[in-house]
C-alpha positions in Angstrom: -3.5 -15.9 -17.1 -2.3 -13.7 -14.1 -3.6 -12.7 -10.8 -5.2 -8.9 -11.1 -3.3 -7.4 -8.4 -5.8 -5.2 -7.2 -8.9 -7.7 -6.5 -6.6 -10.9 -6.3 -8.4 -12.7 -9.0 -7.1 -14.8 -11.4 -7.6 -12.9 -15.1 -7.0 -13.1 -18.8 -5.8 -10.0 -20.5 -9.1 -9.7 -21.9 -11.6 -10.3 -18.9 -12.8 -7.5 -16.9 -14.3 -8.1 -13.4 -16.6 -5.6 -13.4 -17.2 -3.0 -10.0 -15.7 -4.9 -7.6 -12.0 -4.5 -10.1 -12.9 -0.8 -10.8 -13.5 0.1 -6.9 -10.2 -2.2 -6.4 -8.5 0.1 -8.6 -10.2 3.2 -7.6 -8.9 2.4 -4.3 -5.7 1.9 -5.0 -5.5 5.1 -7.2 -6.7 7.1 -4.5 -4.2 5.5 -2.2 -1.5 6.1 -4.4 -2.2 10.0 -4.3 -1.8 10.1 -0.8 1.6 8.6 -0.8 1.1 5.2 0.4 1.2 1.4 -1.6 -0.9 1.2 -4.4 -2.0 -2.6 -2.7 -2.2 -2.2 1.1 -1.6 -6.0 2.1 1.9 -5.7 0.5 3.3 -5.9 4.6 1.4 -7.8 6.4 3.1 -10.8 4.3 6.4 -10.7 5.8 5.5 -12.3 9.1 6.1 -16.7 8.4 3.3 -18.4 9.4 5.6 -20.4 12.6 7.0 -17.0 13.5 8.8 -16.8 17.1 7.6 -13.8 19.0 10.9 -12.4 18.5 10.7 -12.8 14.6 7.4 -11.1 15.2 8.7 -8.5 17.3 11.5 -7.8 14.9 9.2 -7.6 11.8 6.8 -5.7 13.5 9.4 -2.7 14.3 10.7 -2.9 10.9 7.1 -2.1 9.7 6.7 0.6 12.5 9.8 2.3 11.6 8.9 2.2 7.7 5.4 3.5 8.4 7.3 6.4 10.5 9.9 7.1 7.8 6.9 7.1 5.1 4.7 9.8 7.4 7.3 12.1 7.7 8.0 12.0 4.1 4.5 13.0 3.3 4.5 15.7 5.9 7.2 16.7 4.4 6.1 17.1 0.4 2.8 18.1 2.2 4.7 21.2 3.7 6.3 22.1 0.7 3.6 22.0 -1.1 1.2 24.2 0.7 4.3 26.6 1.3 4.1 26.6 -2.6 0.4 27.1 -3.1 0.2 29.3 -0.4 1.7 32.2 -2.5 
């Protein structure tokens, strides 16, 4: 038995769980197309739970600056590709 990683259920490889899976997955699909993690809560984990504020602080930054790195990549392939549709 394993966790479905998109609803966060626990599943056999023969259950389904129905709509709420395939709008988890549909979500994540469509997220994955836009260049960003196919699960979105994949961060948010990395603060502990007895965190100082400069732990938080810290992991906070890290985030901003890996959100800022991830933006510029996609306006970068963004770019490119409309430069290559454009013709």
């Amino acid at each position: 038995m394993d966790q479905c990683r998109y609803c966060g259920k626990i599943r056999d490889e023969w259950e389904c769980h129905g709509q709420e899976c395939r709008t988890a997955i549909a979500k994540a699909l469509r997220r994955q197309r836009s260049g960003l993690p196919m699960v979105s809560n994949v961060i948010r984990n990395e603060v502990p739970p007895n965190a100082s504020t400069s732990e938080v602080i810290a992991v906070l930054s890290r985030q901003r600056l890996r959100a800022r790195r991830g933006n510029e990549e996609r306006r970068e392939r963004k770019a490119i590709d409309d430069f290559d549709g454009g013709e």
